[in-house]
C-alpha positions in Angstrom: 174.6 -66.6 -139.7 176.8 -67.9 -136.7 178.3 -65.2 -134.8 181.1 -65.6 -132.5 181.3 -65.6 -128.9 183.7 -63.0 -127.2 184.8 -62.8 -123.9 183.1 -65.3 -120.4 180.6 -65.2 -117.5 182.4 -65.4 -114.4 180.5 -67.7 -112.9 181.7 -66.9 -109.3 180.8 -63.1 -109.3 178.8 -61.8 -106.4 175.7 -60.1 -107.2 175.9 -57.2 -105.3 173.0 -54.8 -103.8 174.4 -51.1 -104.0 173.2 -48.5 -102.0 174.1 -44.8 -101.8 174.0 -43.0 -97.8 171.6 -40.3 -99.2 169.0 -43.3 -100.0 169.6 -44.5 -96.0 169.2 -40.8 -95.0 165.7 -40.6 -96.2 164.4 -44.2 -94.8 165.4 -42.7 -91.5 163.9 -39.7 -91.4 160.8 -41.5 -92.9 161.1 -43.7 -90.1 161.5 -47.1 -92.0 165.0 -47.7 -90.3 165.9 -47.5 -87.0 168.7 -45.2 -85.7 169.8 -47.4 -82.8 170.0 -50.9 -84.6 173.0 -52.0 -87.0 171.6 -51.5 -90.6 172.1 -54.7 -92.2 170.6 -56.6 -95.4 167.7 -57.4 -93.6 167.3 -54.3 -92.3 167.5 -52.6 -95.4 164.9 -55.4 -97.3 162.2 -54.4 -94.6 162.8 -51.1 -94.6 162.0 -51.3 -98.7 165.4 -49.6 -99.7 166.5 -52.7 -101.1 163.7 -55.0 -103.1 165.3 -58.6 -102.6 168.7 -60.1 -100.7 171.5 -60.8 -103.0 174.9 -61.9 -102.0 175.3 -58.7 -100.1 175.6 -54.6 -100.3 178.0 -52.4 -101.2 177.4 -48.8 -99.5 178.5 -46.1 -101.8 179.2 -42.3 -101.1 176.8 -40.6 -103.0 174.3 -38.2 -100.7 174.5 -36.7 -97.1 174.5 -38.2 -93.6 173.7 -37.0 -91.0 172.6 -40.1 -88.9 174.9 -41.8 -86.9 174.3 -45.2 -87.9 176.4 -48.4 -87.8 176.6 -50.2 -91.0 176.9 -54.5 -91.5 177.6 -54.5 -94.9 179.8 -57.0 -97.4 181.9 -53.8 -98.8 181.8 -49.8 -98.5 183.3 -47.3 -101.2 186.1 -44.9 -99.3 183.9 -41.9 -99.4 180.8 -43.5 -98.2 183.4 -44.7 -95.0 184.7 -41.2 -94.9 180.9 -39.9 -94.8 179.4 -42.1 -92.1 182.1 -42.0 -89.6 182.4 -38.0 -90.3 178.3 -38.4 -88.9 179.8 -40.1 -85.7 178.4 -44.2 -87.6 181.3 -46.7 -88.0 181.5 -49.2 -90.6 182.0 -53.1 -90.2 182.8 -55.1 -93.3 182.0 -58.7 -93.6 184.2 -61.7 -93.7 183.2 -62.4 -97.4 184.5 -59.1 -98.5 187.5 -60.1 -97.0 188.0 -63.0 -98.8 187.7 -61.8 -102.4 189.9 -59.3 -101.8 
């Protein structure tokens, strides 16, 4: 029987990484990422929080900081922001998080 199709692919979504700070807290105090360096995509890939790059990361509030880090990233929820400059980091978004908004 032939069922109907509902609804569409967008076929210009971003496939997003997401990452929560509490998951960033523990690479650094394992030692996988560095303090002093701007945590990027890259950064995050070899550090093995994140498996592959994607069109970006989204940094989400969920967790404790305590590092003061400074963050690269495409976008950033409001309390993730509010949580890494509270730990003395700062947050710079992306030009292509600009754009789609």
């Amino acid at each position: 029987r032939r069922l109907p199709k509902r609804g569409f692919t967008n076929i210009f979504a971003l496939d997003i990484n997401e990452v929560n700070i509490g998951r960033v807290q523990q690479a650094v105090e394992a030692g996988k990422l560095d303090a002093a360096k701007a945590v990027t995509v890259e950064a995050l890939v070899e550090a093995g929080v994140l498996s592959r790059v994607r069109d970006g990361v989204k940094i989400l509030g969920q967790g404790e900081l305590s590092a003061k880090l400074s963050f690269e990233v495409l976008a950033a929820s409001k309390s993730a922001v509010a949580a890494i400059e509270k730990a003395g980091g700062s947050v710079k978004l992306l030009a292509a998080a600009v754009e789609q908004a």
